[in-house]
Each structure stands twice: as C-alpha cells, then as structure tokens.
C-alpha atoms as an extended CHARMM CRD file, in Angstrom:
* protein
*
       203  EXT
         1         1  UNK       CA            171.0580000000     -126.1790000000       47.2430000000  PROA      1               0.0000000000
         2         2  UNK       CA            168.4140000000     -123.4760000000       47.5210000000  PROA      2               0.0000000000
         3         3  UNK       CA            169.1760000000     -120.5310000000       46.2020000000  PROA      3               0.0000000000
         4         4  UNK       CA            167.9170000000     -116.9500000000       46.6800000000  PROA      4               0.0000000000
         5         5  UNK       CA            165.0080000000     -114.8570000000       44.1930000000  PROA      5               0.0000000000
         6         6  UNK       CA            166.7130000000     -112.0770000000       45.4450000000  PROA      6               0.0000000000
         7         7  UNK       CA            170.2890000000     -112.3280000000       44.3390000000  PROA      7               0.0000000000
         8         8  UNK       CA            170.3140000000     -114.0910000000       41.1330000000  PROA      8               0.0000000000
         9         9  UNK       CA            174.2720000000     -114.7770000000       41.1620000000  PROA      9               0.0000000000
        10        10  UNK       CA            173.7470000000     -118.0900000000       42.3610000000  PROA      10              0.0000000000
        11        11  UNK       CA            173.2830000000     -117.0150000000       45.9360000000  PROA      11              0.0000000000
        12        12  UNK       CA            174.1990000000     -119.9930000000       48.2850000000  PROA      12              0.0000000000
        13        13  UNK       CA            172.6490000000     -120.5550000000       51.7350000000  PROA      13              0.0000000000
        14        14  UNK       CA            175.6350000000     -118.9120000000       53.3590000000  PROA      14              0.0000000000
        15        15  UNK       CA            178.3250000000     -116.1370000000       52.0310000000  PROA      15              0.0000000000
        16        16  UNK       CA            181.1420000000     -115.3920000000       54.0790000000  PROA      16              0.0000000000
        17        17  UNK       CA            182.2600000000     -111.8570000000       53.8520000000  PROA      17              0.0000000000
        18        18  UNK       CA            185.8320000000     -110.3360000000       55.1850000000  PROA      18              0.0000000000
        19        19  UNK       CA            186.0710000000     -106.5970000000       54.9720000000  PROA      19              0.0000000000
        20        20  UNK       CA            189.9490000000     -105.6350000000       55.9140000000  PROA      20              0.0000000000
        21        21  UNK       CA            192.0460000000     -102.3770000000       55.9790000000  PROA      21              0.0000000000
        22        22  UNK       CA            193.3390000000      -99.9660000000       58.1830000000  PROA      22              0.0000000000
        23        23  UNK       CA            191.2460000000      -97.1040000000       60.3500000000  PROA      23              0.0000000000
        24        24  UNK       CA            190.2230000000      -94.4180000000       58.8290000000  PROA      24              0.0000000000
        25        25  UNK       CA            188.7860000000      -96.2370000000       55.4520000000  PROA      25              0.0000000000
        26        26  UNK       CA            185.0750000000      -96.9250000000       56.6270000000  PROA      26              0.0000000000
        27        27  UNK       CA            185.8610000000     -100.5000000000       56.9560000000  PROA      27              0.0000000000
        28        28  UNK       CA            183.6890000000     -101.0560000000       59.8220000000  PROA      28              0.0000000000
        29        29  UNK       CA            180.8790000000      -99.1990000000       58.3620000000  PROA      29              0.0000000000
        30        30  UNK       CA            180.8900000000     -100.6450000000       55.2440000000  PROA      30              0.0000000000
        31        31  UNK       CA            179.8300000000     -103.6510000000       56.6740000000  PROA      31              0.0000000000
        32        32  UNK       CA            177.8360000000     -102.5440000000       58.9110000000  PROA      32              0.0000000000
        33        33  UNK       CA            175.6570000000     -100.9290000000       55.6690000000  PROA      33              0.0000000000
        34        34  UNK       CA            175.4700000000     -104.3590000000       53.9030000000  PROA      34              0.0000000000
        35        35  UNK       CA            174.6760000000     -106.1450000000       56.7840000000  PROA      35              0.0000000000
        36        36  UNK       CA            171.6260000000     -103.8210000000       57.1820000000  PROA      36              0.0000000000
        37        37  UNK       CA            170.8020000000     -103.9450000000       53.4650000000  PROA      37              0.0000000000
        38        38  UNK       CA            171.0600000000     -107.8470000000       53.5710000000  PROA      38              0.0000000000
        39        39  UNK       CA            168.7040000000     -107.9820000000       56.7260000000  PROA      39              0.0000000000
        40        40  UNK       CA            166.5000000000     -105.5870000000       55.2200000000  PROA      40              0.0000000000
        41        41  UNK       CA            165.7800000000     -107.5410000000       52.4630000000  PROA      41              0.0000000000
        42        42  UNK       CA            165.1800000000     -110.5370000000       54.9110000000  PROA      42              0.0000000000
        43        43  UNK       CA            168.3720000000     -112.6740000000       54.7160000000  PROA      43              0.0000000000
        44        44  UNK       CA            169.8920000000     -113.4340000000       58.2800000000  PROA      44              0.0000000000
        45        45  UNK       CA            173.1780000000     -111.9700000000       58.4160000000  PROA      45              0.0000000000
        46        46  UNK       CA            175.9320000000     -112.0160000000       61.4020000000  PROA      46              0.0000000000
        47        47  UNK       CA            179.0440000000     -109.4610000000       62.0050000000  PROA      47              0.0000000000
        48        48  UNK       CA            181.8780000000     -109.7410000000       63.7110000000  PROA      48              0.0000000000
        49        49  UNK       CA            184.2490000000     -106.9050000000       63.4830000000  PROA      49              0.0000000000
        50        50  UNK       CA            188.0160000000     -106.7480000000       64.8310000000  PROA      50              0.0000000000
        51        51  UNK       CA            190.2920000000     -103.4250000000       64.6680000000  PROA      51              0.0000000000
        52        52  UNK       CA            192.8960000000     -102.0780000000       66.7030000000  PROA      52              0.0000000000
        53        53  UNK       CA            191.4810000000      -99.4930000000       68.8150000000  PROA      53              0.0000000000
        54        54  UNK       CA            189.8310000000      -95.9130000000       67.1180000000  PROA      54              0.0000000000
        55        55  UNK       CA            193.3200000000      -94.5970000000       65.6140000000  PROA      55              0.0000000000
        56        56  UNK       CA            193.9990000000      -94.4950000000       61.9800000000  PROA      56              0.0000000000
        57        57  UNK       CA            196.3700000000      -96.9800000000       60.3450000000  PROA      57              0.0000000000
        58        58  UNK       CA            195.6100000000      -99.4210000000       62.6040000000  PROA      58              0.0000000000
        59        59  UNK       CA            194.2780000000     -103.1860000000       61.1540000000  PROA      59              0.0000000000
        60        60  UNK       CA            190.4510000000     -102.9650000000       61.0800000000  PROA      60              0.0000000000
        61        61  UNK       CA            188.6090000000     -106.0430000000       59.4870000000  PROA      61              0.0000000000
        62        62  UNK       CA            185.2330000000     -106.8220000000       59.8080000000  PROA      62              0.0000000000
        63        63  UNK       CA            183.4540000000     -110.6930000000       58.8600000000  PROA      63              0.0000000000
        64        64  UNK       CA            179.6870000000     -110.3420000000       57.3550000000  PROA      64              0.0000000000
        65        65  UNK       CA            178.0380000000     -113.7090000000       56.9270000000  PROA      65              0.0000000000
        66        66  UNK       CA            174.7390000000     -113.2580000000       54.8360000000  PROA      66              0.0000000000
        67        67  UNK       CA            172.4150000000     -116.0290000000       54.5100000000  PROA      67              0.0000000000
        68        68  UNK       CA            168.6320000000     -117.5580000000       54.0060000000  PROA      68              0.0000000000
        69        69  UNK       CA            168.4480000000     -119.6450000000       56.7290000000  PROA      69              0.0000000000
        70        70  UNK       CA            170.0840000000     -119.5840000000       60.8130000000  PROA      70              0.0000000000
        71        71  UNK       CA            173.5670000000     -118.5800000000       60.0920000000  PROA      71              0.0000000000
        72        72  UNK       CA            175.5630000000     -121.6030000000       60.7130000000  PROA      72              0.0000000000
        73        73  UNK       CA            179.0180000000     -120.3590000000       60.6850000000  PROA      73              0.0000000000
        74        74  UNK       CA            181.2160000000     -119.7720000000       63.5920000000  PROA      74              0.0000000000
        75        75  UNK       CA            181.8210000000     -115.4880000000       64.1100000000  PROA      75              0.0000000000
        76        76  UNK       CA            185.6810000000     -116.0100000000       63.1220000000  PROA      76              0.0000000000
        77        77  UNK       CA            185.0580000000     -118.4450000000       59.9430000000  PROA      77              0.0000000000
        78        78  UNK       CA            187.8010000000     -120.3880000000       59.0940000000  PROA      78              0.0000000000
        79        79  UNK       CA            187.4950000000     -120.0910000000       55.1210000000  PROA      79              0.0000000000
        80        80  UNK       CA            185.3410000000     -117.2660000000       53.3030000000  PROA      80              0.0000000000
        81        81  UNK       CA            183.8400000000     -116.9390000000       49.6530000000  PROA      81              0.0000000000
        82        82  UNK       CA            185.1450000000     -113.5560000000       49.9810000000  PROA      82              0.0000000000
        83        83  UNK       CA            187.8220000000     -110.9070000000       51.1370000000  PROA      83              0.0000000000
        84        84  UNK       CA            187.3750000000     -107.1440000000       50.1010000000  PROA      84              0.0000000000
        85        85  UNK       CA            190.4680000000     -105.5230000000       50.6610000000  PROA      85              0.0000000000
        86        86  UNK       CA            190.9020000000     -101.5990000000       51.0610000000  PROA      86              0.0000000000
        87        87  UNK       CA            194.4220000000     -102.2930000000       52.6180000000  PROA      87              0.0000000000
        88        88  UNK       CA            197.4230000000     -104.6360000000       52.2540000000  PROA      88              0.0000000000
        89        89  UNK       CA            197.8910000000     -104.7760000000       56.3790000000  PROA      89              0.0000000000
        90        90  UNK       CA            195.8610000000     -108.3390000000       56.8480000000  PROA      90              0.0000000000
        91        91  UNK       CA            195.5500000000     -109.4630000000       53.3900000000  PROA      91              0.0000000000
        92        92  UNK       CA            198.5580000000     -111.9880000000       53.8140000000  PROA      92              0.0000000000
        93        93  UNK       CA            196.8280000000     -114.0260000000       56.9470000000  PROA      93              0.0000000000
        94        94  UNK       CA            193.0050000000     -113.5960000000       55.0900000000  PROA      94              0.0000000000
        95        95  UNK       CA            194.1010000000     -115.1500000000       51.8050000000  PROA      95              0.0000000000
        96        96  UNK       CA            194.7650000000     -118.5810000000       52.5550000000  PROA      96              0.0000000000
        97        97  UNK       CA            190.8690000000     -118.2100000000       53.9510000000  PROA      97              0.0000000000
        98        98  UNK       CA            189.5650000000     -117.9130000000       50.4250000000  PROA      98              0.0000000000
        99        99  UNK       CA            187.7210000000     -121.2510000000       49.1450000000  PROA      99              0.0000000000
       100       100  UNK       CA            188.6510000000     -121.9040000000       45.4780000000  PROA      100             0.0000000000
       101       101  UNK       CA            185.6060000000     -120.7320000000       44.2920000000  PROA      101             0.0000000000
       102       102  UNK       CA            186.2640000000     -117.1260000000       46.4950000000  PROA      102             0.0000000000
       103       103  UNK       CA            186.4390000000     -113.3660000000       45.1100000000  PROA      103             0.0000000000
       104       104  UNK       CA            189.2190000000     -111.1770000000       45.9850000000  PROA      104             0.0000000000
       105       105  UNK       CA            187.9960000000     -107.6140000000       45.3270000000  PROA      105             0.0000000000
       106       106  UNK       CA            191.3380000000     -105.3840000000       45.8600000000  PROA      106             0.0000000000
       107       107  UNK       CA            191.9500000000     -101.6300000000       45.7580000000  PROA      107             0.0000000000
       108       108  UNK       CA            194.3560000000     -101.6300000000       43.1170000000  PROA      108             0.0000000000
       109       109  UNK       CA            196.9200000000      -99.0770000000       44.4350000000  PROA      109             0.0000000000
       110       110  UNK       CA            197.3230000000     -101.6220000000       47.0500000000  PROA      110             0.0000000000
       111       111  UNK       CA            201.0920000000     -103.6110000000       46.1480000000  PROA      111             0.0000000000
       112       112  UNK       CA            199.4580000000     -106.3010000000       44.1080000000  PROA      112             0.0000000000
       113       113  UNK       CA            198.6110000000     -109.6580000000       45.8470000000  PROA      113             0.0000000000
       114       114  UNK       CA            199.1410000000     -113.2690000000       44.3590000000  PROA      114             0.0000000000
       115       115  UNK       CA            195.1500000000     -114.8370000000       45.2160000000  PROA      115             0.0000000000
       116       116  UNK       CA            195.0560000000     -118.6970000000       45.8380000000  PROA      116             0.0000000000
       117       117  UNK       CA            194.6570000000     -120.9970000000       42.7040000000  PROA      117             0.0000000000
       118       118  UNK       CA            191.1220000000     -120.3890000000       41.2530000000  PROA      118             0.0000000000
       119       119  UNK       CA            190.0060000000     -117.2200000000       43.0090000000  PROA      119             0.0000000000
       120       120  UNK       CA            188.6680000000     -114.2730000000       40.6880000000  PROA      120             0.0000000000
       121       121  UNK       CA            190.8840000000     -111.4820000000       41.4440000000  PROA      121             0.0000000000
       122       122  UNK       CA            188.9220000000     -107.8930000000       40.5820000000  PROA      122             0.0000000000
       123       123  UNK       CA            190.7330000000     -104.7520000000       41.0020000000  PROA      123             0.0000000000
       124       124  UNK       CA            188.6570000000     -101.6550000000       41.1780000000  PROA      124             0.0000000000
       125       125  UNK       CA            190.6650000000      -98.6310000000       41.0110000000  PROA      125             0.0000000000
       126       126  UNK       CA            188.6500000000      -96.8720000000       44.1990000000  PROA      126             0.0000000000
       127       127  UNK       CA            191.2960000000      -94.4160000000       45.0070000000  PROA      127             0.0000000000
       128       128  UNK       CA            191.2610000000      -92.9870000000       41.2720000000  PROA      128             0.0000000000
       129       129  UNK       CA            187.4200000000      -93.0970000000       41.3120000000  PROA      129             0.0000000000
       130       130  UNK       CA            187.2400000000      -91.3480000000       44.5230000000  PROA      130             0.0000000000
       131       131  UNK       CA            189.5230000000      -88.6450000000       43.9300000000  PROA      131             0.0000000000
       132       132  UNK       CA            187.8850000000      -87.9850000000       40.1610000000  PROA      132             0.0000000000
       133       133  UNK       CA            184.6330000000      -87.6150000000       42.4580000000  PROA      133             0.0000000000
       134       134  UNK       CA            186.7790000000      -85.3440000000       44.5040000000  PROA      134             0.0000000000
       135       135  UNK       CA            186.1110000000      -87.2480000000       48.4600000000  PROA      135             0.0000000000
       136       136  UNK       CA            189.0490000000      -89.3310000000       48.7960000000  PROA      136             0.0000000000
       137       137  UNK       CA            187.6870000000      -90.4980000000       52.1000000000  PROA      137             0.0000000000
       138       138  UNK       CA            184.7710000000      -92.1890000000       49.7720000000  PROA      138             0.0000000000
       139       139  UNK       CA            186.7190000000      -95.0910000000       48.4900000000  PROA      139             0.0000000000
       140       140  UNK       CA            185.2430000000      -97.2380000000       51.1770000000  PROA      140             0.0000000000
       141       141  UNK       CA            181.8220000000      -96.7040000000       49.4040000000  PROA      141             0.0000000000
       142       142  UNK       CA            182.7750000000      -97.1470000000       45.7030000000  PROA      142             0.0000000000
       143       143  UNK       CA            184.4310000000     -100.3340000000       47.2240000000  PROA      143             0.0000000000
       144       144  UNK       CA            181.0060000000     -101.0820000000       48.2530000000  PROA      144             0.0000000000
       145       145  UNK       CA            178.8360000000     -100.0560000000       45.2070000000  PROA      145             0.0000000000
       146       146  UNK       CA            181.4230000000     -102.4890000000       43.0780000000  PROA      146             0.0000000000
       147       147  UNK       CA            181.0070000000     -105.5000000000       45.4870000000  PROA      147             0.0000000000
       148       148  UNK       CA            177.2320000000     -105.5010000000       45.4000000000  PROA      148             0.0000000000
       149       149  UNK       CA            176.7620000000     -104.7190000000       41.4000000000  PROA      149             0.0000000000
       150       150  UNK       CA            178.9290000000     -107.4930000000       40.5400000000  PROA      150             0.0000000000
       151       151  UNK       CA            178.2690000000     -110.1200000000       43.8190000000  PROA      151             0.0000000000
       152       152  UNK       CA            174.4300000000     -109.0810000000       44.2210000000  PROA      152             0.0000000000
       153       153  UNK       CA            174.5890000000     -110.3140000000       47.7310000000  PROA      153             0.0000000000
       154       154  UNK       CA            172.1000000000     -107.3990000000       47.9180000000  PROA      154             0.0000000000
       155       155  UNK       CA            170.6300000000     -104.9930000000       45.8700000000  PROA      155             0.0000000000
       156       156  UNK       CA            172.0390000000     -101.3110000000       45.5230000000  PROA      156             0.0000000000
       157       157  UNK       CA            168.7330000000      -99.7870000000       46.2940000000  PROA      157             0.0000000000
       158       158  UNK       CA            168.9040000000     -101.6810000000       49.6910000000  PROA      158             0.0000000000
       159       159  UNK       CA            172.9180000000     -100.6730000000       50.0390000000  PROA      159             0.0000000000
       160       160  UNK       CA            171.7370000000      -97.1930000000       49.5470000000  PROA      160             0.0000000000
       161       161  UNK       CA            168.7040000000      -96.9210000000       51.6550000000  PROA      161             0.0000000000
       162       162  UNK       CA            170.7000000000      -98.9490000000       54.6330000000  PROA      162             0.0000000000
       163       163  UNK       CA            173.8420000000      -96.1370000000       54.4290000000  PROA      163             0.0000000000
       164       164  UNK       CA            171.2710000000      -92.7420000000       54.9270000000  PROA      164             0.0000000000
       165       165  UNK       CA            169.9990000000      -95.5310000000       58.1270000000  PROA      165             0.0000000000
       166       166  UNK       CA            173.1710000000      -95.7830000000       59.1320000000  PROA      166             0.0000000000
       167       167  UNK       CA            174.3950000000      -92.1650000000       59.3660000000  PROA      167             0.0000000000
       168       168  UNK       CA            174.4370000000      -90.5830000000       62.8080000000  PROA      168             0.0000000000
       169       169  UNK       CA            172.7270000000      -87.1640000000       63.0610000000  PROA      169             0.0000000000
       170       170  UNK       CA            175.9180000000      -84.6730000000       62.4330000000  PROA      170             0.0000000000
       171       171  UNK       CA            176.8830000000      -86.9580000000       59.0530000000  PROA      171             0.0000000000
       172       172  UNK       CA            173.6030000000      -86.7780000000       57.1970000000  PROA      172             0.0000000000
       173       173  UNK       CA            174.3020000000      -84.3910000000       54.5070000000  PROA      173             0.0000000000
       174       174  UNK       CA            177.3390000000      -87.0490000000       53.5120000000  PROA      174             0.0000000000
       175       175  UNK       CA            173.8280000000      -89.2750000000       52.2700000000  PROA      175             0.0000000000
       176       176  UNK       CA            173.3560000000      -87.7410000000       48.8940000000  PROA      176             0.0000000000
       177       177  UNK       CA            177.3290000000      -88.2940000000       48.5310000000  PROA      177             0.0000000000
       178       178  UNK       CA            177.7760000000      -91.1510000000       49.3690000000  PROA      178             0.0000000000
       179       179  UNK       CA            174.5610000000      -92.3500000000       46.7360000000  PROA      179             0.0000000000
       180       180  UNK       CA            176.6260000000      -91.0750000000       44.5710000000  PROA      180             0.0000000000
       181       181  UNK       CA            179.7150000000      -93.0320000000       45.6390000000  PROA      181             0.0000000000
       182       182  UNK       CA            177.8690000000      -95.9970000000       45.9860000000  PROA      182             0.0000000000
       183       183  UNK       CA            176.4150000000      -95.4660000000       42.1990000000  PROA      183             0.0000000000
       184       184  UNK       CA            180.1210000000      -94.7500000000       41.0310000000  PROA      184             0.0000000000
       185       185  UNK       CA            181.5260000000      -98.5790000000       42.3890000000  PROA      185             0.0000000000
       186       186  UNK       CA            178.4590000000      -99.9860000000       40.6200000000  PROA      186             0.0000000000
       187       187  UNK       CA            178.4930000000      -98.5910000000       37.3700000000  PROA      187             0.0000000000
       188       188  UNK       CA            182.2070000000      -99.4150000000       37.0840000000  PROA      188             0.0000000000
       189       189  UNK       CA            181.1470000000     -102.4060000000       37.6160000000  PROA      189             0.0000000000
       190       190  UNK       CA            178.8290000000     -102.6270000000       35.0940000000  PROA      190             0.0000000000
       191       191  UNK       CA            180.9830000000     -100.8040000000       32.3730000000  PROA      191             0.0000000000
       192       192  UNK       CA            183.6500000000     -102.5890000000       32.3910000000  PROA      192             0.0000000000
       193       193  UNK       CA            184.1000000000     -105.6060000000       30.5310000000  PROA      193             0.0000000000
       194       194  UNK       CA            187.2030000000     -107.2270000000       31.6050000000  PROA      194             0.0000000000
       195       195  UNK       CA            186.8820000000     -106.2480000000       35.6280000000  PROA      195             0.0000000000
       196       196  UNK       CA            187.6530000000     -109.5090000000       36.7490000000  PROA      196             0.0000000000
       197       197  UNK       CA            190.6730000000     -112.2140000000       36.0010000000  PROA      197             0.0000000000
       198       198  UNK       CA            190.6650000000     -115.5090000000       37.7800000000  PROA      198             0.0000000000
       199       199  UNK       CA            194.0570000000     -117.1130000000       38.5720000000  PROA      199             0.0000000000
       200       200  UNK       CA            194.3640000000     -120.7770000000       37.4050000000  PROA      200             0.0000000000
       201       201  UNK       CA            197.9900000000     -121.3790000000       38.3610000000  PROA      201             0.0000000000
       202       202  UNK       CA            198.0780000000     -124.3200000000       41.1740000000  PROA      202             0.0000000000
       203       203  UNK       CA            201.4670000000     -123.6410000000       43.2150000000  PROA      203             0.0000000000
C-alpha cells in the first residue's frame, strides 16, 4: 500500500480519527484544526461531528478521516485506527471500534480504561500540562500537539498555522497561546521515552 512523503509513520491510504468528550473541551474544534492542517497539506480528509446540543457536559465526539486518495469510508465508520479521548462519557461504545493495530490516546485523569487486545494505550497527562501552563481550558490543544508529534498524520507547523485559520475574529489573541499549547503536547511527546504501552492480553 502507498504510503504518504508527508507523514513518515507509515501513513496508510485512510486513518480513521474519533475525537470524544464532553462540551466545553474544544472537541469539535480540535478536529476541525487537523482536518484543515491535513487538507492543507493536500490529503482529502472528511468530518463528521456529533454532540449534544451547545451546553457543557454534554457527549461531543467528532470522526476525522484523513487520506491520499477519495475518502472511502462511510461518515459513521464502523472501526477506527484511532480514538482520542478528553472524556470518559463515550469511550465505552468507541472502544470496541479500535482495529488491533489502533491508538488510544487518553487524558489520564480520566478513570483509566481497559483498550482492546493490541491497541497502544498513551496517556498524556493534559490536565497537569495545562494547568502548569496556567489555561486549563487548553487541554484540548496539548491533546492535539501530542497526537500529531507522535501519529504525524500532519505536521505541527500545519496544526499550528490551521488553528490561527480557524479562530473567529473576537478569539485571535488565544493564537500565540494556543502555539504554545500545541508546542507543549508535542514536546511531551517527544521527551518522553516510555509515553506509550500496548496491551497484549487477549480476553
């Protein structure tokens, strides 16, 4: 299978994405942001996002399929490469979704979550992070910055320049910020050494 020049973590034609949480995290626009970083860098990419209404707390997911050729995959997708998980609400319905060869990447002060046989399980501690950065409300970004340094679905110059696009008018001087934030997921990434542990356990 082909893979990608761009993203040289052997990159498959298609990657399906599930972003899930509650309101109030960014869910929604964190997608939205790699979607537009993905398509900027000239990979076809769908979305398909689901929440309950505007209010906070409520379930919010969001699917991002990123690929090289005409996305093939049906805007629900029955199984996904991976879930990133700000929130515990959905996880239990999204896991059995993960293929064996998936990435769970979990806010660890989420209650921890059992991931099907075979599926890397990375905990990024986004709450800590966020709060040592002092915007709470940026978790959703470090989130972000850690997917894309360790997945490279897209580069973090792309992530970056596709967040300032993506800012309305009154939220523009959050850009610098959230650079930052977006820096903060990624170098985690990159610094640590043991970020990831991969369940071999078949039940």
């Amino acid at each position: 299978m082909k893979t990608l020049e761009a993203s040289p973590s052997n990159f498959v034609m298609e990657r399906e994405i599930i972003f899930t949480g509650i309101g109030g995290q960014g869910i929604q626009l964190m997608a939205k942001i790699l979607a537009q970083a993905a398509a900027d860098e000239g990979k076809q990419v769908m979305l398909f996002g689901v929440y309950g209404g505007a209010m906070r707390g409520s379930a919010s997911d969001s699917t991002l399929v990123i690929g090289e050729e005409e996305i093939q995959a049906p805007p629900i997708v029955p199984h996904c490469w991976a879930v990133v998980a700000m929130h515990p609400k959905s996880l239990p319905s999204l896991l059995p979704k993960l293929r064996a060869d998936g990435i769970l990447f979990l806010n660890d002060t989420l209650a921890p979550e059992k991931p099907p046989a075979d599926v890397a399980s990375i905990a990024v501690p986004v709450t800590r992070l966020a709060e040592q950065a002092g915007t709470i409300m940026g978790a959703g970004m470090i989130m972000l910055g850690a997917f894309v340094a360790h997945t490279r679905v897209a580069t973090l110059e792309s992530v970056v320049s596709a967040m300032r696009a993506a800012l309305p008018p009154h939220r523009t001087r959050m850009a610098d910020t959230n650079a930052a934030l977006l820096q903060r997921g990624a170098d985690f990434i990159r610094t640590t050494t043991h970020h990831s542990t991969v369940n071999t356990q078949h039940s």
